[in-house]
N, C-alpha and C positions, 0 to 999 in steps of 0.2 A: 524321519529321515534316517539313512542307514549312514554309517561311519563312512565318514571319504568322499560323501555327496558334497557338493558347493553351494550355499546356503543361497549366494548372491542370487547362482544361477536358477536354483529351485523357486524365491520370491521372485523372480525375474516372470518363470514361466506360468506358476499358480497367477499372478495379478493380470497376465498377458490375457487367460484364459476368463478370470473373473469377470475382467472388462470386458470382455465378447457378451457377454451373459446379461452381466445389470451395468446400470451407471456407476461409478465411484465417486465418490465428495472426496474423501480422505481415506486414507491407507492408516493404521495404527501400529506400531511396533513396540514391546517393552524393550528394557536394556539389553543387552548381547546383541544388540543388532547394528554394526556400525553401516561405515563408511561404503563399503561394497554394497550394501542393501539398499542406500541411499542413493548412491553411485544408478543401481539399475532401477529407481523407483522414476528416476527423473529424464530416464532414457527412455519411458511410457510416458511419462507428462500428466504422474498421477501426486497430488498432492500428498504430504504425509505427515505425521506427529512419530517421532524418535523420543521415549523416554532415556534419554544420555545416562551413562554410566557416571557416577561423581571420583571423577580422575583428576586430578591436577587441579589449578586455581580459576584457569584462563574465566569461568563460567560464573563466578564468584561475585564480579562486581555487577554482573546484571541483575544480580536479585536482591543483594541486601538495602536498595530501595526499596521494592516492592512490598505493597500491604497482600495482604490475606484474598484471595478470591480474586488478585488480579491475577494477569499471564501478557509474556511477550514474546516475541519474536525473536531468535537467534539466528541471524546467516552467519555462515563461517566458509570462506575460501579454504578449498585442500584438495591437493590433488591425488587422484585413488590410483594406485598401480594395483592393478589383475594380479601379475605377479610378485608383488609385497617386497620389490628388492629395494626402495627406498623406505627412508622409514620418516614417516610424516608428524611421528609425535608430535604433539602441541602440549606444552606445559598440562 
């Protein structure tokens, strides 16, 4: 991607196009990919795994139960402004 491109917008169009092509199960993203990418993943109705950045605590109590080789589920409510003029941090 070139400087100044809209990341949201670009996974937006690339999955739009994928999905024309083949089926999708899941979509995969590593860290640096938030809210905005998740924001347009689920305005195609394409399932996805967000490797989250380890920021804050919020995330903290879901794991320190878990043994080795399990995995679970996180929803989290947030609301994504386009324009970033609120700021929705979460601990």
């Amino acid at each position: 991607m070139h400087r100044g491109m809209n990341v949201e917008d670009e996974v937006y169009e690339m999955a739009k196009e994928i999905k024309k092509a083949i089926q999708i199960e899941v979509v995969l993203f590593d860290r640096g990919f938030g809210w905005g990418v998740i924001y347009k993943l689920q305005q195609l109705n394409l399932k996805y795994i967000v490797f989250w950045k380890k920021q804050g605590t919020w995330y903290k109590k879901y794991f320190t139960e878990m043994k080795d080789g399990e995995f679970c589920e996180i929803k989290k409510n947030y609301k994504y402004n386009c324009d970033k003029s609120i700021d929705n941090s979460d601990d």
